[in-house]
BADOSE-349296 format. One record per residue (C-alpha): residue in three letters; z, x, y. Coordinates in steps of 0.05 Angstrom, whole numbers, plus 5000, padded with zeros to 4 digits. Example, Ala and Ser with C-alpha at 12.3 -4.5 7.8 and 13.67 -1.06 7.14 Angstrom:
// residues 2
+------+------+------+------+
| type |    w |    u |    v |
+------+------+------+------+
|  ALA | 5156 | 5246 | 4910 |
|  SER | 5143 | 5273 | 4979 |
+------+------+------+------+
//
This chain:
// residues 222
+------+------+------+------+
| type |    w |    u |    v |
+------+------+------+------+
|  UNK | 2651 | 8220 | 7332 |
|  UNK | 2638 | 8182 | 7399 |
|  UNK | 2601 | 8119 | 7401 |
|  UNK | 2528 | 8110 | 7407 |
|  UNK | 2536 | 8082 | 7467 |
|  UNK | 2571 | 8139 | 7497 |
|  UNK | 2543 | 8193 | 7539 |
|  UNK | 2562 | 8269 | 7552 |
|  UNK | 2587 | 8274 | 7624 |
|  UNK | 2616 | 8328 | 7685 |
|  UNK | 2679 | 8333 | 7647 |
|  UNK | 2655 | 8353 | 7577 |
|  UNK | 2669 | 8319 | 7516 |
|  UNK | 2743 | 8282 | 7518 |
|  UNK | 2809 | 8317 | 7493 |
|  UNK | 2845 | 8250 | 7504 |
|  UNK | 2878 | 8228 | 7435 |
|  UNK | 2862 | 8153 | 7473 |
|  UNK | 2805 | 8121 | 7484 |
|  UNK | 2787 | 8059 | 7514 |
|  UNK | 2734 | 8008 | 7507 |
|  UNK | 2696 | 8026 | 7562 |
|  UNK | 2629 | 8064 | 7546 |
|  UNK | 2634 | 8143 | 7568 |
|  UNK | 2596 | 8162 | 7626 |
|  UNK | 2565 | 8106 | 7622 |
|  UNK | 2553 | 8092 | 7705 |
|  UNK | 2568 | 8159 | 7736 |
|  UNK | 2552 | 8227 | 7704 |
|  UNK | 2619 | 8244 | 7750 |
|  UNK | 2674 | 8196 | 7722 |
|  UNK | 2678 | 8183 | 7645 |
|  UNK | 2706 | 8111 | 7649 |
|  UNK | 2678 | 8084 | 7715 |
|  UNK | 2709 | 8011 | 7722 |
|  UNK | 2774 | 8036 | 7689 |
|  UNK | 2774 | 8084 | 7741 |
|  UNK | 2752 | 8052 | 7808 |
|  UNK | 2798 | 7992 | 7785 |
|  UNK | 2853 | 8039 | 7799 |
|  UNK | 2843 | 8030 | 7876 |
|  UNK | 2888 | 7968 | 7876 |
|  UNK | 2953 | 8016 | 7854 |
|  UNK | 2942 | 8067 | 7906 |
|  UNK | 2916 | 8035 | 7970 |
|  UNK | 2949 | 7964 | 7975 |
|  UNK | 3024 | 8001 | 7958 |
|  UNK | 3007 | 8060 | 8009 |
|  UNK | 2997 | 8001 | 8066 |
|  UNK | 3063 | 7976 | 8037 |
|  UNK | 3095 | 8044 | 8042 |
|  UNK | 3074 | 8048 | 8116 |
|  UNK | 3095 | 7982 | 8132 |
|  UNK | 3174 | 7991 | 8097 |
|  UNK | 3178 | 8059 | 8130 |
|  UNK | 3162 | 8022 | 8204 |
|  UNK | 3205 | 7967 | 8187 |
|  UNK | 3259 | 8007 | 8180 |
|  UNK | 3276 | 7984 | 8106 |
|  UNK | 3315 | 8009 | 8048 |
|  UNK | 3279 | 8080 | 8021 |
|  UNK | 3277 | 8052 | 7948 |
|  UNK | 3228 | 8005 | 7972 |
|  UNK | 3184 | 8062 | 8003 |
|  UNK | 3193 | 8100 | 7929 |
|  UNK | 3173 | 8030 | 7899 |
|  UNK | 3108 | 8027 | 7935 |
|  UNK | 3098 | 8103 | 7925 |
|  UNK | 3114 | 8110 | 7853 |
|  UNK | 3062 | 8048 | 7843 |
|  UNK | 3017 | 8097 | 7875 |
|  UNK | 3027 | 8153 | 7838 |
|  UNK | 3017 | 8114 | 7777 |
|  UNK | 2950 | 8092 | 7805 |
|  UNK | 2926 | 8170 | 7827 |
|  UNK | 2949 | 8198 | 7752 |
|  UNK | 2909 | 8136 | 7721 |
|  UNK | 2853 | 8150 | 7762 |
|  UNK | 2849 | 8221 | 7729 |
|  UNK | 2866 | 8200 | 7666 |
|  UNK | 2806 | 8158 | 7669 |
|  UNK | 2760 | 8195 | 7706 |
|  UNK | 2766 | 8256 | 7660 |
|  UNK | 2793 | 8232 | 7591 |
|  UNK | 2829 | 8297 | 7588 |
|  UNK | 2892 | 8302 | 7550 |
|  UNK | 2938 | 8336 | 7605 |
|  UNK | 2923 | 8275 | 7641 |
|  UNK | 2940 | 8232 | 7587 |
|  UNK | 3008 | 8263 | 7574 |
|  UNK | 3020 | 8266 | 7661 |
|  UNK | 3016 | 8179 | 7636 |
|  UNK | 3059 | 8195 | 7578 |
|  UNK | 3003 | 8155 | 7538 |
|  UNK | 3011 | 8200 | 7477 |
|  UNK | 3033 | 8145 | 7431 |
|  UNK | 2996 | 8079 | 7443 |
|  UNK | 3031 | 8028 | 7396 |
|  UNK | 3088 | 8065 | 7437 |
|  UNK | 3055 | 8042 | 7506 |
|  UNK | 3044 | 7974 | 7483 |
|  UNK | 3110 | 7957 | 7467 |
|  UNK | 3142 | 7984 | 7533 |
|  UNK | 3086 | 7948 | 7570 |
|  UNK | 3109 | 7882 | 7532 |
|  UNK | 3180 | 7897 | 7540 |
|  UNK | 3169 | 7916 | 7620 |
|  UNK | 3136 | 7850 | 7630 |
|  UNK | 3186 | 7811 | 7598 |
|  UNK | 3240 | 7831 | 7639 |
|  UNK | 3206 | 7826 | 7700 |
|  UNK | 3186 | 7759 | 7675 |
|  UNK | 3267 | 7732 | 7667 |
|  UNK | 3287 | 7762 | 7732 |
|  UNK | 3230 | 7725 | 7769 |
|  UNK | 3236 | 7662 | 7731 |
|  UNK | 3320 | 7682 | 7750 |
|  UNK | 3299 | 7691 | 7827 |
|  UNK | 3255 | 7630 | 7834 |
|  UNK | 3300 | 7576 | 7809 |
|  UNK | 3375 | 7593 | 7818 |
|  UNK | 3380 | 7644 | 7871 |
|  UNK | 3318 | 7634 | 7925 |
|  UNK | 3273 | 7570 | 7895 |
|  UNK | 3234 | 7556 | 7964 |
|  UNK | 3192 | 7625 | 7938 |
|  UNK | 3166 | 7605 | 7859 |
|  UNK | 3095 | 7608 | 7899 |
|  UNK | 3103 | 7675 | 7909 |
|  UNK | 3140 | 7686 | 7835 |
|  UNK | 3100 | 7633 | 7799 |
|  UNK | 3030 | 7680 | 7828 |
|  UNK | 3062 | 7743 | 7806 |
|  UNK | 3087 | 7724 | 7737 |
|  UNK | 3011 | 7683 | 7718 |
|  UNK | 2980 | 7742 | 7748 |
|  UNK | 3018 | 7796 | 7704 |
|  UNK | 3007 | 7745 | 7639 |
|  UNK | 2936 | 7751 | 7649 |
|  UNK | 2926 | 7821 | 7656 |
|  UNK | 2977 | 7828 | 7587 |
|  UNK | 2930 | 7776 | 7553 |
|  UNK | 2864 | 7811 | 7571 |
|  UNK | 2892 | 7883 | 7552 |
|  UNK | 2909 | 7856 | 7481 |
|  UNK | 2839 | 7819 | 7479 |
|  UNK | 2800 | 7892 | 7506 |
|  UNK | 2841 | 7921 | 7453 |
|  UNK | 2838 | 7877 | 7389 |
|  UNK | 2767 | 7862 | 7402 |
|  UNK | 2730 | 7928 | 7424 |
|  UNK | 2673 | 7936 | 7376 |
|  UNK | 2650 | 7857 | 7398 |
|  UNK | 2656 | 7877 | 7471 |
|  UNK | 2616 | 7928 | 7468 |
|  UNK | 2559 | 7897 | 7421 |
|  UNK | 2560 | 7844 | 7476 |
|  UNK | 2542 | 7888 | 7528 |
|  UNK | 2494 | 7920 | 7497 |
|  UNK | 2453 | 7851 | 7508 |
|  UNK | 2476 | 7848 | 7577 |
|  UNK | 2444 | 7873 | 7647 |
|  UNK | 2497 | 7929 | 7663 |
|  UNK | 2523 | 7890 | 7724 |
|  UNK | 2543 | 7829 | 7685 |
|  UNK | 2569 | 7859 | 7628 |
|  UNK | 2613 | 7900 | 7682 |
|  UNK | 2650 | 7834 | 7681 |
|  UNK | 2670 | 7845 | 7605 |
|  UNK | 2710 | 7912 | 7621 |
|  UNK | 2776 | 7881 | 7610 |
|  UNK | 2819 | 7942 | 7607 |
|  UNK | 2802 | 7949 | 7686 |
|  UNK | 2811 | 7871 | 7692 |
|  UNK | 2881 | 7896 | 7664 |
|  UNK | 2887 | 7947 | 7712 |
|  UNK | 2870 | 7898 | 7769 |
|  UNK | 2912 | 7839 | 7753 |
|  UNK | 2981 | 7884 | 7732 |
|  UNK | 2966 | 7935 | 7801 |
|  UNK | 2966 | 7864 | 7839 |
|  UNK | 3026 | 7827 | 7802 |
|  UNK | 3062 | 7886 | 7813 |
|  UNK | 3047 | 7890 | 7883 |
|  UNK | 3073 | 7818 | 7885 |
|  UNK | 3136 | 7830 | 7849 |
|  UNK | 3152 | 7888 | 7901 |
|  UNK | 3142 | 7839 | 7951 |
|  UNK | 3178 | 7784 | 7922 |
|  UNK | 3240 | 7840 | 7915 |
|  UNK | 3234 | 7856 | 7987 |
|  UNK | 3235 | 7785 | 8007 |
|  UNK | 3300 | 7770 | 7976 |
|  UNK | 3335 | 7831 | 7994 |
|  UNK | 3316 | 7823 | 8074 |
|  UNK | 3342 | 7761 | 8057 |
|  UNK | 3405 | 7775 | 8033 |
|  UNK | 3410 | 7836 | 8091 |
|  UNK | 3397 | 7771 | 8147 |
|  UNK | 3336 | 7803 | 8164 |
|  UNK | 3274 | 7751 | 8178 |
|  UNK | 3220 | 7767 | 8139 |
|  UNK | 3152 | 7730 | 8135 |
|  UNK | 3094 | 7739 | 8089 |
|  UNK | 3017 | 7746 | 8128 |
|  UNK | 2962 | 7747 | 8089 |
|  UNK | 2908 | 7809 | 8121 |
|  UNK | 2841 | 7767 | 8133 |
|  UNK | 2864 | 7711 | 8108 |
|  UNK | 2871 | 7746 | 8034 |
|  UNK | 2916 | 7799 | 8024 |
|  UNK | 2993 | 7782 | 8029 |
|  UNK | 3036 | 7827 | 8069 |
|  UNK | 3110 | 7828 | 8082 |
|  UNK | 3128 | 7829 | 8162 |
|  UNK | 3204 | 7837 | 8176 |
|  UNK | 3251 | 7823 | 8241 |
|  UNK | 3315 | 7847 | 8248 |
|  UNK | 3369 | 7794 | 8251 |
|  UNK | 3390 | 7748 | 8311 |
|  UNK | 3431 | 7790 | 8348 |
|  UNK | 3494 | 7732 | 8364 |
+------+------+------+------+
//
């Protein structure tokens, strides 16, 4: 049985075996879990700029499937999200979620070493750039569990709240900000060190003063 708070929506009621904190239909009659879903927007558009950029750069195709795979995850998210339909959920392979969680841990771990690795043996002038991905990732992994553990609260809180505010409480798409940005940045940290180590010259430029972006120049010709 769905919670009060939920509504009936476009896509009829869910099929999903998961469920999220977020109230159904709650915003759009369109798109079951609204800030889950628009939150998505930070895995496909900042990685498809990326993918542009490495493909006019000239770089290494793994990076262009980097960028493009963190895309993919953000369109098949999106419709997860939007519809709460189970082919969706098994296109995330989100069948199992004690399953998820642990990967997710386990994925952020390791990215956590080799960062912490990168930053101070092998290229130490960029922990800004590690140190920002790492806290970044952390956060997002701490506000999943807390969306997750503490659901029933959340909710009962924004019942009390004017529906703008209490947008701010939607942690699962705080989570989906914070980890489609830190992973953003840990692409970008990769890239840096591999131009790097090919004697290429990159440079990071942030778009309006915001937005980091990798720009690289082929090496001195001697």
């Amino acid at each position: 049985m769905a919670p009060a708070a939920d509504r009936e929506g476009y896509w009829g009621p869910p099929t999903s075996t998961l469920e999220w904190c977020e109230e159904n239909y709650a915003v759009s009659y369109y798109i079951a879990e609204f800030w889950n879903t628009v939150s998505n927007l930070i895995f496909i558009v900042p990685p498809i700029y990326g993918a542009i950029q490495t493909y006019k750069d000239g770089l290494e195709k793994r990076y262009l499937a980097a960028y493009l795979c963190l895309t993919a995850v953000g369109l098949g998210s999106w419709c997860f999200h939007m519809t709460l339909k189970y082919e969706m959920q098994v296109y995330l392979n989100l069948k199992e979620p004690v399953f998820h969680q642990i990967m997710y841990g386990t994925l952020v771990s390791i990215i956590v070493l080799r960062s912490v690795y990168i930053v101070l043996w092998v290229y130490p002038w960029l922990r800004g750039l590690g140190y920002t991905s790492l806290t970044v990732f952390l956060m997002g992994f701490f506000l999943w569990n807390v969306d997750n553990i503490f659901c029933d609260k959340l909710r009962a809180l924004r019942e009390k709240m004017p529906p703008v505010v209490g947008a701010v409480t939607q942690f699962h798409a705080w989570w989906h900000i914070l980890t489609g940005l830190g992973s953003y940045l840990h692409i970008l940290l990769s890239l840096y060190t591999r131009t790097l180590f090919l004697k290429h010259r990159p440079k990071v430029k942030f778009v309006f003063g915001i937005w980091p972006i990798l720009l690289v120049e082929p090496p001195k010709k001697l």
